[in-house]
N, C-alpha and C positions, 0 to 999 in steps of 0.2 A: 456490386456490393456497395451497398449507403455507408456512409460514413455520416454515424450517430452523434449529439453533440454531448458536450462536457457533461451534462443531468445526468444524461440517459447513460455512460460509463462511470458513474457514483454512483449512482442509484443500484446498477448489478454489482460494485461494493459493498453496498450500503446492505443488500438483502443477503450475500455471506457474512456480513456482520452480526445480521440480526439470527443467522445461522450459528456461528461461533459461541453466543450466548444463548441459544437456547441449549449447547452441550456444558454450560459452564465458563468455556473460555473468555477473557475478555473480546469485547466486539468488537472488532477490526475487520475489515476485508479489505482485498484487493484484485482490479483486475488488471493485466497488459495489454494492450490495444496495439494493432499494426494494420494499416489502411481502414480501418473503419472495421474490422472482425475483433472478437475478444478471445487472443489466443493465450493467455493464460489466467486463471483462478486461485484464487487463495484465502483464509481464513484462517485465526489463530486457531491453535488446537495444540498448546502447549500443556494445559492441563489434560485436554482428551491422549496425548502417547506423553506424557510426560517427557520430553523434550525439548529442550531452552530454546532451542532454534527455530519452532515450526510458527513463528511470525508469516502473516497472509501475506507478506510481500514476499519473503523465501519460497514460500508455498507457488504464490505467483510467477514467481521468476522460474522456478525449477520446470510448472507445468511449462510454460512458454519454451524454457528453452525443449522440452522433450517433444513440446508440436514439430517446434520448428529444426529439432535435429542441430543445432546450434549453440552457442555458448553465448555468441554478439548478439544480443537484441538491438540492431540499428533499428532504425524508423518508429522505434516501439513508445507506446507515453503508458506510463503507469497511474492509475489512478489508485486511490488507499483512502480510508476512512479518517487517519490520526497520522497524524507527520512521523516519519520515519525514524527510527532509532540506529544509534551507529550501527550496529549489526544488518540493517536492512540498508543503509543507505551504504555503504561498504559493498555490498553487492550488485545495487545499482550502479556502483561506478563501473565493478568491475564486468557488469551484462552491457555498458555500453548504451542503458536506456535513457533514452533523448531528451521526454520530458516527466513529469513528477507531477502530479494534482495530487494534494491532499483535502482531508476534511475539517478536520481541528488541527492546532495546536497542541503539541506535547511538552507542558512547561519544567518532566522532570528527564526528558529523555531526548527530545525532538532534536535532529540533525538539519535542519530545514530553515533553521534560525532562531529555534526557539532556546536551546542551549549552545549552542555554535551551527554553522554553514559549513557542512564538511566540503560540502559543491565548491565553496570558494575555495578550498585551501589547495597545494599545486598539484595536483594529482594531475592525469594527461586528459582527462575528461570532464567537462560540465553541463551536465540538463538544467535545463530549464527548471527553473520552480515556478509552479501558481498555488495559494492558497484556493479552496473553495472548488467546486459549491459545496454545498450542502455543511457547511460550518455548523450550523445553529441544529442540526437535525445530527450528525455526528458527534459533537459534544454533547447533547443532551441523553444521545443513546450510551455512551461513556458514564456518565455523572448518575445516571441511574442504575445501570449496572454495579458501580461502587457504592452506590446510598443502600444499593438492597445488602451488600455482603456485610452492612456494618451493624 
């Protein structure tokens, strides 16, 4: 098995993003990565089941954990389109996922740093964060998706 680099696990984000928005929901994806395979997927689809929670990181983590028969996702890096919100970043502490790649900044929600680091605060666990890649291509898919709705 190859183990793919940072692009190439945002980019199969980046196209459940562009997935999400073509049913409506805002575009977000994510996927979970364990040794170089993409064992979980996910995409908002809050408007599509009307459901608060079905953020592509939940979405992600839930498919992960039902591969993997597990609740821990040790070794796992998540990559995501938009910086996490407490509710997904709540999760990730509690899956035990290593590291966090996001896309953008979320300046009215983001747990990542952009409204608080819930990573730093004392929970018994903390992944790693990297912003990026793909910053400027995940914000602009955001910012356009909101310029259409108004």
């Amino acid at each position: 098995m190859t183990v793919r680099g940072h692009e190439y696990y945002m980019a199969q984000a980046l196209a459940l993003a562009r997935e999400a928005e073509r049913t409506g929901d805002v575009p977000v994806g994510c996927v979970v990565v364990r040794d170089g395979e993409i064992i979980g997927r996910g995409r908002n689809r809050r408007e599509a089941s009307g459901d608060a929670t079905a953020h592509a990181e939940m979405e992600a983590i839930r498919d992960a954990c039902a591969r993997t028969g597990a609740w821990r996702l040790h070794g796992c890096a998540l990559y995501v389109t938009m910086e996490p919100c407490p509710m997904c970043a709540g999760a990730i502490l509690n899956a035990r996922i290593e590291e966090i790649h996001y896309g953008t900044r979320d300046a009215k929600a983001g747990c990542c740093g952009s409204v608080l680091n819930l990573f730093e605060e004392r929970f018994n666990h903390h992944p790693r964060i990297y912003p990026g890649p793909f910053a400027a291509e995940c914000e602009g898919l955001l910012q356009a998706f909101f310029r259409a709705l108004r």
